[in-house]
N, C-alpha and C positions, 0 to 999 in steps of 0.2 A: 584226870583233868579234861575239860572241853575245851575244845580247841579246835577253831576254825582255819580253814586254809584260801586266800584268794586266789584264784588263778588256776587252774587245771593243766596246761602246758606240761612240756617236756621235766618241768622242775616240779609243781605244785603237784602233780596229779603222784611222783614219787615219793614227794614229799609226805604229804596228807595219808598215803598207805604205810607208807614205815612209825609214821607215828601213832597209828592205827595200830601196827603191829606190838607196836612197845606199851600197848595198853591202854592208850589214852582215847576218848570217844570223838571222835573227828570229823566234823562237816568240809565238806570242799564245796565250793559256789565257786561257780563256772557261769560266764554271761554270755559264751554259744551255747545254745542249746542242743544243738546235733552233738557237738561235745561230749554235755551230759546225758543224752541218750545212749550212744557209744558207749561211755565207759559202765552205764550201767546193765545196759545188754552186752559189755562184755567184748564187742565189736571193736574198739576203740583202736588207732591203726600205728599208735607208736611202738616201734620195737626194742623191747631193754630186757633183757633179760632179766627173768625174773618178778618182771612186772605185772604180768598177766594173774599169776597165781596170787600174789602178796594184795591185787585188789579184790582179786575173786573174795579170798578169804576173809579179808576185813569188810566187804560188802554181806558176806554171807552172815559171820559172826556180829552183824551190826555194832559194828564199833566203827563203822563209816559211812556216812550217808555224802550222797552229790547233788547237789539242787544249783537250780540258778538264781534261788533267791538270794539276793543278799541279807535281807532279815532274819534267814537262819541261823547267822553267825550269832544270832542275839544268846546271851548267857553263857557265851566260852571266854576264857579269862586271858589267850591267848590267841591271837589273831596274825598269823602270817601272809607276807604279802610278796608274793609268787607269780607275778607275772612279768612278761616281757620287756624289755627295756631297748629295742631296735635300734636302727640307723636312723636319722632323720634323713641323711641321703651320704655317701659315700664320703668318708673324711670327714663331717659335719655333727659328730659327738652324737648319745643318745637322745632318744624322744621319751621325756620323766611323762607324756600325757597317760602312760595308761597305771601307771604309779599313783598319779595324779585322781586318775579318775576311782581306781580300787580305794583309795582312803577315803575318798566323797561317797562311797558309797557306800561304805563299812561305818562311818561316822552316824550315822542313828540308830544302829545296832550297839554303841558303845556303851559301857558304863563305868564310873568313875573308878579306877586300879586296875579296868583293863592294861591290856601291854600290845602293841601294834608291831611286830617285827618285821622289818626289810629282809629278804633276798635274795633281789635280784642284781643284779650287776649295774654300776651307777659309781661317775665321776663323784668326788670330795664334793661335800656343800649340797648335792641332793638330799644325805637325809638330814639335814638341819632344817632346808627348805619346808618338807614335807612336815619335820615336829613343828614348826611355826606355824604352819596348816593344821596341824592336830589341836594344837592350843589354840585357837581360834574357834575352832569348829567343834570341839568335845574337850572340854579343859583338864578335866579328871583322868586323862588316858594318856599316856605314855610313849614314844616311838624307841625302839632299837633296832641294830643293824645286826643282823646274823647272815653274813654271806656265804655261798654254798660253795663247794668246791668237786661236785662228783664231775665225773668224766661219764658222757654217751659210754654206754656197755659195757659201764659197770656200776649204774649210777644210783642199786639198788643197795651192791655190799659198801657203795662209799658213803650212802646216805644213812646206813646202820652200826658200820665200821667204819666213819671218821677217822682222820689222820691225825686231827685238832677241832675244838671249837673256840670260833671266833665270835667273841660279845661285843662288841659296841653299845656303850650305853651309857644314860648319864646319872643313874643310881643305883644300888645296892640290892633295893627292893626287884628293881628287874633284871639282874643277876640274878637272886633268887628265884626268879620265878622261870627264868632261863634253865637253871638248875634244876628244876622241879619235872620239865618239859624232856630235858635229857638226861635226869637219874638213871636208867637201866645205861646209858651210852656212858658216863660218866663212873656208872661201879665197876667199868670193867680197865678203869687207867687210863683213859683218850682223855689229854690232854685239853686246858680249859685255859682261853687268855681272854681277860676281860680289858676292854681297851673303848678310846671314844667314837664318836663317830665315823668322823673323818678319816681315820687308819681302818677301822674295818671296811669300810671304802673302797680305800687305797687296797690295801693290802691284795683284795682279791682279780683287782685291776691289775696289782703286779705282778702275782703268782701268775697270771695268763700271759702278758704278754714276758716274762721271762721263763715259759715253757718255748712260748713261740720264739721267740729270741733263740735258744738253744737250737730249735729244727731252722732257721735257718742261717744260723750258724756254722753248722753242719754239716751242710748243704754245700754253703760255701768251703769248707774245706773239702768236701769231697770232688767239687770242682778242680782245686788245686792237686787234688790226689791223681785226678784223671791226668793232669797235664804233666806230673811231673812220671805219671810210671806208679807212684803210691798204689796200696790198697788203701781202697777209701773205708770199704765197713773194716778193715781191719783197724785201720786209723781211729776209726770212731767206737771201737771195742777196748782198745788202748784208751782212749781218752777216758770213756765211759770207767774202766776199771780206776779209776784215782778218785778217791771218796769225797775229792772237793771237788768233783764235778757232776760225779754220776753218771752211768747210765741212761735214765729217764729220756727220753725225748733227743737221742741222738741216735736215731735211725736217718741215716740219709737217705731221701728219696721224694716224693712227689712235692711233698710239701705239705703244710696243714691247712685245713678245713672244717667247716661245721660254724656251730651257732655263737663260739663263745672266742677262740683265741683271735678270727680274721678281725672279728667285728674290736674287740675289749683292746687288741692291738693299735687300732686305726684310736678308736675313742680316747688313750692313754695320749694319744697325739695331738688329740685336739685339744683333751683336756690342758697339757701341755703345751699347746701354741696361746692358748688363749690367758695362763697363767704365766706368759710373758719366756718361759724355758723353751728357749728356741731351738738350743743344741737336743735338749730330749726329745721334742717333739722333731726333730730330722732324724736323731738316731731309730724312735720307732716305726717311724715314714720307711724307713730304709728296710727294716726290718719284711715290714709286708710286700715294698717291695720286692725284696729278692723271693720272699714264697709266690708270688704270682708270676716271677720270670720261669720260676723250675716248670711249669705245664706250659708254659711259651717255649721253652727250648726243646722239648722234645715233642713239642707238634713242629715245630720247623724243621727239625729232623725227620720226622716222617713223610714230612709233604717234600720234603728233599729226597727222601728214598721211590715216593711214589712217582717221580716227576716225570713226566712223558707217559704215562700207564694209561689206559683207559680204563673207565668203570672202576676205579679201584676203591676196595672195600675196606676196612679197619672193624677190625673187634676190641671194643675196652672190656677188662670183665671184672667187673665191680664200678658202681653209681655212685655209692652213701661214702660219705670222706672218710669213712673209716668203718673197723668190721666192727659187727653184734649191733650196727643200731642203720636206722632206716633214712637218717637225717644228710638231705643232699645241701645241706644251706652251704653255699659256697664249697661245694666238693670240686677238687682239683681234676675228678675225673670229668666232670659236667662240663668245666672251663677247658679242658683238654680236645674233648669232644668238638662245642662251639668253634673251636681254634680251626680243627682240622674241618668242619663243613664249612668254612667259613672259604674253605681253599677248595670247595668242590668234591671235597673224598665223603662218602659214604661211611656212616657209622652205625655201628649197629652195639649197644651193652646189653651186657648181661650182670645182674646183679639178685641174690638169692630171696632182698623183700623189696627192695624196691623197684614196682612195677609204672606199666606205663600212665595209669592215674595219678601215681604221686611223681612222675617227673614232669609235672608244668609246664612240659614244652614237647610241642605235638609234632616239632621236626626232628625228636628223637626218639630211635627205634629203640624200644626196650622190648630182650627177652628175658628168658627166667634162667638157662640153663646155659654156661660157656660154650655146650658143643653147636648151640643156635648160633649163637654171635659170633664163632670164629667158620662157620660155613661160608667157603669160597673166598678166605680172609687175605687178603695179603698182608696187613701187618697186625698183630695181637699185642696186644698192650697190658697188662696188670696192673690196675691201677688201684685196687683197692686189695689188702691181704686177708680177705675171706678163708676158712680154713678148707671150705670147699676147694678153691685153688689149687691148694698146696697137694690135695688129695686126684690132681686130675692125671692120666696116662698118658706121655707124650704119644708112644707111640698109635694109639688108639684116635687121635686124633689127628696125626699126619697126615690121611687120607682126604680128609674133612678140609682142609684148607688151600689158597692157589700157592702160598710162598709161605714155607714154615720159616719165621721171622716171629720169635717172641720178646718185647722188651718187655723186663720185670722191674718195672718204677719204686715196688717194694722190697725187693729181695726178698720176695715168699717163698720162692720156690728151689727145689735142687738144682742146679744150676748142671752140676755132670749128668741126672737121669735125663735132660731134655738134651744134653749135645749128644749123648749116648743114640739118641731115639732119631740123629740124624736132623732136629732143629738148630737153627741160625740165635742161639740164646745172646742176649745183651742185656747187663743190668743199667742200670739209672747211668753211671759216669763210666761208659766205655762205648760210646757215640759219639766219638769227637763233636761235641756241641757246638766249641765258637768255632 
């Protein structure tokens, strides 16, 4: 099948190559240019595992082409639409304009049985909006919702190996044709729910904020573990083992970050205040709140360790909100950072791809290697669980620093080889906080 992809981004550009991979011949149209230069020289600066190779090959194999035109999409029977869906500004729901603008532009490429698929992330009543715009503007063509669920770094085996597929739609015909798109994904037993707009929606607005719900959750107990004497990861290893809860996302520590839970959190809220459910829209208010107290508390702790010091220094080591991917959007360590130069301490990260071009802020020192950032450090922070980390020599670095004080925000690391090695170890909830 030909099948067009909009939007190049963190979603589309993984997208368009996996479906490449499964056979089908693939246009991506991209409306930056540098973009589509990038990814067809290869250059291109997102980090996913596994990404690099799966577009090399479908670039090479011609079974993917990247253009910025939009009329290339012409004669694919399948048309997804993969771009961005932002803040309008903080608490203020998403901005549908580049939604908006991807279907205006994709609409004289259309022809009648096309199928138009959503998946980006979008409050209930967006894609009704957008099929009233379809029928309007190209009548013979069809909108569905197929929202994604991969997670940064690993966003290649989720988009190949699905957990479930989500159909939104309002006939049969494009089910089918849904069907048709992910037959190799579909012979191998991945579940398939065909459902309406609205819920496909929903749905993927829920699944995020009730992961983020769980981390701070969590969180919150591990606060109370700290107070009462508890182990808090033990606590949340217990909990994790009872199979109505799970595991998943009960790590306690920094809090969560990136492009999809702070944001789809906040939006679940607005969407919720403005549909009159006052108590959900405070319960998920609440929610983000507590993940942006957890880097507020332990920079008050540090600037309270530092207090009277001169020149004092901090190393964070790790940038991107989380490991295998490069993406600082709302990273807990960025906000951490901010917090503590905010108090006059010096900061220096180290994180293993994201360098000092992709940190947007030129008041922050970015190195490549932990042993730069923790040079002459008085307090060291872990803030992101790179595997590199877990692989560092306490005592190889002792020398290297003013005051061995490590806090490990993730519990990445062996906690006895760094007291052994004669450092000051402190996980996330044994800082007396309040």
């Amino acid at each position: 099948m030909r099948i067009s992809v909009i939007g190049l981004g963190r979603l589309g550009l993984v997208h368009a190559a996996a479906l490449a991979s499964l056979g089908h011949t693939v246009v991506g149209v991209e409306a930056n240019t540098q973009r589509v230069r990038k990814i067809l020289d290869g250059t291109h600066e997102m980090h996913e595992p596994g990404l690099v190779e799966l577009v090399r090959t479908a670039l090479t194999d011609g079974t993917l082409d990247v253009t910025g035109e939009p009329s290339a999409a012409r004669g694919a029977s399948a048309h997804f639409l993969t771009v961005g869906t932002p803040e309008l500004a903080p608490n203020e729901g998403f901005d549908p304009s580049y939604l908006e603008n991807a279907l205006r532009s994709l609409v004289p490429s259309l022809q009648p049985g096309d199928l138009v698929i959503g998946k980006s992330t979008v409050p209930p009543g967006t894609a009704a909006a957008l099929a009233a715009q379809l029928h309007r503007e190209s009548p013979g063509a069809e909108l569905a919702w197929n929202p994604e669920f991969l997670a940064e770094g690993t966003a290649v085996r989720d988009t190949l190996a699905p957990h479930r597929l989500i159909y939104g739609v309002s006939s049969l015909e494009a089910a089918r044709l849904l069907d048709e798109v992910y037959a190799p994904i579909l012979d191998r037993g991945t579940q398939r729910v065909i459902t309406d707009l609205a819920t496909a929606e929903l749905v993927k607005l829920a699944t995020n904020a009730f992961l983020a719900t769980k981390i701070s959750f969590i969180n919150t107990i591990a606060q109370l573990a700290a107070t009462s004497g508890a182990d808090a990861l033990q606590t949340a290893q217990i909990l994790g083992a009872d199979p109505r809860i799970g595991a998943s996302h009960l790590n306690p520590g920094l809090g969560y970050g990136g492009g999809c839970l702070p944001k789809d959190t906040r939006g679940l809220a607005h969407y919720a205040q403005r549909a009159g459910a006052i108590e959900a829209a405070q319960f998920f208010t609440q929610v983000d709140t507590i993940n942006a107290a957890q880097r507020q508390h332990i920079a008050e702790w540090v600037i309270a360790q530092l207090s009277g010091h001169q020149d004092s220094q901090v190393a964070i080591l790790g940038a991107s909100f989380k490991a295998e991917t490069d993406d600082i959007r709302e990273s807990p360590s960025i906000a951490l950072a901010h917090a503590l130069m905010s108090a006059g301490l010096r900061v220096r990260i180290a994180d293993p791809v994201v360098t000092a071009s992709r940190g947007e802020d030129s008041r922050l020192e970015f190195v490549r290697t932990a042993e730069e950032a923790m040079r002459e450090a008085d307090v060291t922070l872990v803030a992101t669980a790179w595997p590199e980390y877990r692989r560092l020599n306490p005592a190889a670095l002792l020398p290297m620093v003013r005051r061995p004080l490590i806090v490990d925000t993730r519990h990445c690391l062996d906690s006895e080889d760094w007291r052994n090695a004669s450092w000051d170890y402190r996980s996330m909830f044994n800082l007396s906080l309040h």
